[in-house]
N, C-alpha and C positions, 0 to 999 in steps of 0.2 A: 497672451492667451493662457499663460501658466499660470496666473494668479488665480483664472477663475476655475481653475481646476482641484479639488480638495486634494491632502497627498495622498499620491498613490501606495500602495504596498503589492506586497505580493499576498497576502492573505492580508483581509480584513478585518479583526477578530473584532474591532472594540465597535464598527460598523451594526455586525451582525448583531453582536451583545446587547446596543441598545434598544435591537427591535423587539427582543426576548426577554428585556430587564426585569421588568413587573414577575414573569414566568421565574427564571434563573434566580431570583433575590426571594421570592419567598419560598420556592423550594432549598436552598439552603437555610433560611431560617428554621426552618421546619426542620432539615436534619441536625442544627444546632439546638433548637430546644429539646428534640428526641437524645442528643448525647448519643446515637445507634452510629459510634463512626465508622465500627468497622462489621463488614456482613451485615448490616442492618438491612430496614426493610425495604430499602432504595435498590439497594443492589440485586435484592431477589425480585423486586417488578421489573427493573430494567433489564436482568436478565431473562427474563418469561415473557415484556414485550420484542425483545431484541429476536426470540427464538422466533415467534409469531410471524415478525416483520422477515426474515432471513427465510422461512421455510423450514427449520432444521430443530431436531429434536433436542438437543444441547447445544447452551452456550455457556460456558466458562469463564465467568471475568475473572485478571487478573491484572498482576500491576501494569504491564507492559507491552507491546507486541514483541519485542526478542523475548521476556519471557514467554510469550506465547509460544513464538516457535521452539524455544528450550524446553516449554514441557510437552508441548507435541512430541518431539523427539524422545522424550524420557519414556513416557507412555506409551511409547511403540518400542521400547526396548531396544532401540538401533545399541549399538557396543562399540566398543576402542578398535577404530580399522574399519571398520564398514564405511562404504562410499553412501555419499549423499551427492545427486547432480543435481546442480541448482546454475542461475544466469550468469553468468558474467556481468551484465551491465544491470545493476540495482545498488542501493544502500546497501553500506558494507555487512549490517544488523544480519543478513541473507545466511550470509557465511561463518558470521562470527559463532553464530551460536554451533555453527558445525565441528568449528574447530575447536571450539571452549568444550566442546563432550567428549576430547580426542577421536571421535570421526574427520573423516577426511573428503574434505571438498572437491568436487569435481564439477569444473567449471565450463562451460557449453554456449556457443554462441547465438545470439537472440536474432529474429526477423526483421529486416532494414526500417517495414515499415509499420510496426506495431508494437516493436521493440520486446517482444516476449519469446517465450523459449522456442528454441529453432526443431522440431519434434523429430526432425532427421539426425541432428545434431544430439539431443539425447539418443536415442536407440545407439549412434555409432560408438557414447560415452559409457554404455552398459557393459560391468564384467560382471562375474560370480562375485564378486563381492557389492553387487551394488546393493542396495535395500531399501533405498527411500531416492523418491524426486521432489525438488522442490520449486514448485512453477511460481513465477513472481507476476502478478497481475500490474504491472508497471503502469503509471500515469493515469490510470482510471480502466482499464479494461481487462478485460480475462485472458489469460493465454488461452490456448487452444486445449481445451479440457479434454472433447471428447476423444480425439486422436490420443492425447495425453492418458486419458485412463485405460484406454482399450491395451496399448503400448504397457502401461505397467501391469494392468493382469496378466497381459501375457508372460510377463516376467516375474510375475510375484511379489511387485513391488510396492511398498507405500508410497501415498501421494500427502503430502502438504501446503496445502496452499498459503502463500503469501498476497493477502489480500489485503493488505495493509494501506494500501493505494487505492481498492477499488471497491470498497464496501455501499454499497446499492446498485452494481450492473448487476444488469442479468445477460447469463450465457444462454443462448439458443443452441441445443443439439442440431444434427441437419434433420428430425422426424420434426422440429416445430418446438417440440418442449422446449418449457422453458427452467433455468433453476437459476438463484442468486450466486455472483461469484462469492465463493469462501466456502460452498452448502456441498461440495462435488467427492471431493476429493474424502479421505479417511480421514485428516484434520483441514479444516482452513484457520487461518491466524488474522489477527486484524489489532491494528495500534487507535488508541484514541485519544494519541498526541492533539495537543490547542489546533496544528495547522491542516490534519487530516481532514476528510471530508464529513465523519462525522465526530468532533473533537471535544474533548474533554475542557476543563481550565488546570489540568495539569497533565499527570501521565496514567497512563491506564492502558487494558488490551483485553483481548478474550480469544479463547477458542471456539471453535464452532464442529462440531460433529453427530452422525445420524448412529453413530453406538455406541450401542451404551455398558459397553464393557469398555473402551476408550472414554468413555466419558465419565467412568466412575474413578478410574486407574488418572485421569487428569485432573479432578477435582481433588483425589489423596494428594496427588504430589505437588500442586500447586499449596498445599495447606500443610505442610511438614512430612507430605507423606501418611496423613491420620483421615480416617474419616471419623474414629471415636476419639474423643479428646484425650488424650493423653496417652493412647496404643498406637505403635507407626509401625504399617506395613510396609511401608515402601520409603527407600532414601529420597525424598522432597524438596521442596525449597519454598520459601515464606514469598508469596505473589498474590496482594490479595487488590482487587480496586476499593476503594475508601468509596464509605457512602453519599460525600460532598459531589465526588465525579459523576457516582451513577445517576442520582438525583437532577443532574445538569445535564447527562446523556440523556437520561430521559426524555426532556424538552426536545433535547436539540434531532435526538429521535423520532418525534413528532412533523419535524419542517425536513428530515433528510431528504425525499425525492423532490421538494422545490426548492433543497438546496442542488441537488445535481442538476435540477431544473434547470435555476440561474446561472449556472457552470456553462451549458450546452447552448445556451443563447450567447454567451459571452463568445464560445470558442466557434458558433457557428459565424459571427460578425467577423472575427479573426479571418476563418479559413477563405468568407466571401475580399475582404480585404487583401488579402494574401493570394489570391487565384493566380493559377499560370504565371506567377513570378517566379523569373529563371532561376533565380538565385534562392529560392527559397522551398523547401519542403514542407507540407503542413502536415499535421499528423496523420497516420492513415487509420480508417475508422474498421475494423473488423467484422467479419459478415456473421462470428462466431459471437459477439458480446457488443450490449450498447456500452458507450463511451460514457464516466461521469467526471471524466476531466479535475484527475486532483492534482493535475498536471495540463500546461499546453506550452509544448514541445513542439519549435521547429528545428527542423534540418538544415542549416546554411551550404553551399555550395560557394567556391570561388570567393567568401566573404572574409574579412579579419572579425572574428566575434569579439576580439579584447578592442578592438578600436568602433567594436558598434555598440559593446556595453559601455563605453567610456563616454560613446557619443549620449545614448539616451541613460545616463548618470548623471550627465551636465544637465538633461530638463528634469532630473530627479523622476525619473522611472526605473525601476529595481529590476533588472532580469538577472536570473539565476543557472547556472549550468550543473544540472543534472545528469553524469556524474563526469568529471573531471578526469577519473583512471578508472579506468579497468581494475577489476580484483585481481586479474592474474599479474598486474605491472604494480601492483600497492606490497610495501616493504613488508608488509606483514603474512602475507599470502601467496608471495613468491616459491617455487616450489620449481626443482627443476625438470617436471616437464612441461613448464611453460616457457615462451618464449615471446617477445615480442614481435607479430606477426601473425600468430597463432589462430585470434580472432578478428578476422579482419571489418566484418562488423561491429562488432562493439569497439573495436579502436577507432573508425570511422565515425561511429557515433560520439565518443566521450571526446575526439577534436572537431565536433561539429554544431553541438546541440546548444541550443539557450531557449531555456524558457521565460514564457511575459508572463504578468499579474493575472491569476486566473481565480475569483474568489466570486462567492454571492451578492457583493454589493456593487459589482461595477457598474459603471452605466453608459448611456452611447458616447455621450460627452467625452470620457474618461477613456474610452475604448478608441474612438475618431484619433485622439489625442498621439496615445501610444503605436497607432498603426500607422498616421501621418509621419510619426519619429522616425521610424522604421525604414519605411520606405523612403524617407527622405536621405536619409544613410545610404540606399541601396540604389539609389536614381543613376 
């Protein structure tokens, strides 16, 4: 049966690519013969469709999502000492940049089954020195915005969003509105890494915000700090996306909701595959934000995960464990008021989770395949 199965991956990229080829190939020719590599006029469509499609009065490309989040933080003037609470359980990228501005991370345990920020768990992490939250839209979906923002006005606090995971859900308020996650908060951040959902062919990122005194103060400093060439008001840094990527976004901006389309059919086959299995958790879908799966994460229970990734390794299926440690048990972030124990969710989750192949090309074929694997490890 494996023969007649094409390889599997865990993202598709060269799948996708060829249905896009004709699109993708002459849009870079087109920025090759323009020589416009950098700021050119790729970047200012795509950032003007990108604002359109989002909702949101600015978008700010730049090279990265950490740089995103580093110039978020800049342009809100957080300082050396000020707390930022952010997840526990995310890419390290979360924190790093907390700690690369000498701000200081303050780490907070996430919801069993949603895996985003615990909103009781922030309030109890707030002192006088807090100044910024940083909600991590984990696997495809939104944390819980609205609780989250009511919680920081009350406090006075900046919000951040890391939406690096979940760019095209939308958050439902409990009135019915509706808004994009990344669009909520005083910045949202977003990577347009190859393997994100909506991904670049190299590295790239942007901010996203509705003011525009943040959004002027975020385009200075992503640009040396200059908005006239060669005067700098502000200490900055060189973050720009090249016009090869935005040109490519463009397109792949065009197919993004039937790319989270094909996402949500993949993981709904998964979840009916997976139903009432003892041993198995499937992700839980939030009543706050549709799911667009740049992630499908189960939960195991009672199971050895290194001896069921070994098993479907031998039929050459990739599953991946997002994330392995906790930030507060990673040698770099260690800090003595943490301890092992601490968070007992997110330690339950980083020795429980694996995730399967979740990309726009899969098919039932491929999917029957992988879920037969599964369950046949767990029989």
């Amino acid at each position: 049966m494996t023969t007649a199965i094409k390889k599997i991956q865990m993202v598709d990229l060269s799948g996708q690519y060829e249905k896009i080829k004709t699109e993708v190939d002459s849009a870079i020719a087109n920025v090759l013969q323009s020589s416009a590599f950098i700021n050119g006029p790729e970047v200012k469509s795509f950032q003007a469709e990108l604002e359109k499609y989002l909702g949101v009065k600015h978008v700010i490309p730049c090279a990265n999502g950490t740089d995103a989040l580093q110039i978020a933080m800049m342009a809100l003037g957080l300082k050396y000492g000020d707390e930022v609470i952010t997840s526990n359980f995310t890419f390290v990228a979360t924190a790093e940049v907390i700690g690369l501005l000498g701000l200081t991370p303050v780490l907070v345990d996430v919801y069993p089954g949603t895996y985003t920020l615990d909103i009781a768990a922030v309030e109890k992490a707030i002192t006088p020195k807090t100044k910024a939250i940083v909600p991590v839209h984990l696997f495809g979906q939104s944390a819980e915005m609205e609780q989250l923002m009511e919680l920081a006005n009350k406090h006075n606090l900046y919000v951040i969003e890391d939406n690096a995971q979940a760019i095209g859900a939308d958050y439902i308020y409990s009135s019915g509105k509706g808004a994009k996650a990344g669009t909520i908060g005083h910045f949202g951040t977003t990577s347009f890494f190859p393997s994100k959902n909506l991904g670049g062919y190299g590295d790239g990122g942007a901010l996203f915000t509705n003011d525009d005194e943040l959004a002027k103060k975020a385009r200075s400093i992503a640009n040396h700090g200059s908005t006239i060439q060669y005067y700098h008001d502000d200490i900055g840094v060189n973050s720009r996306l090249d016009s090869i990527q935005a040109a490519i976004l463009r397109i792949k901006l065009r197919h993004l909701d039937e790319y989270c389309a094909a996402r949500q059919k993949a993981a709904a086959y998964y979840d009916k595959a997976f139903a009432n299995h003892p041993n198995i958790k499937t992700p839980e879908r939030s009543k706050h934000s549709t799911h667009v799966f740049h992630q499908y994460t189960l939960v195991l229970n009672n199971t050895n995960r290194n001896k069921l990734r070994e098993h479907l390794a031998a039929k050459a299926i990739p599953a991946m464990i997002y994330y392995p440690v906790p930030l507060h048990l990673q040698k770099a972030y260690r800090a003595p008021r943490y301890k092992e124990g601490d968070f007992p969710v997110t330690e339950m989750l980083c020795n429980s989770v694996l995730s399967l192949p979740i990309h726009t090309e899969l098919d039932e074929e491929t999917l029957k395949f992988i879920t037969d694997s599964v369950l046949e490890f767990l029989k």
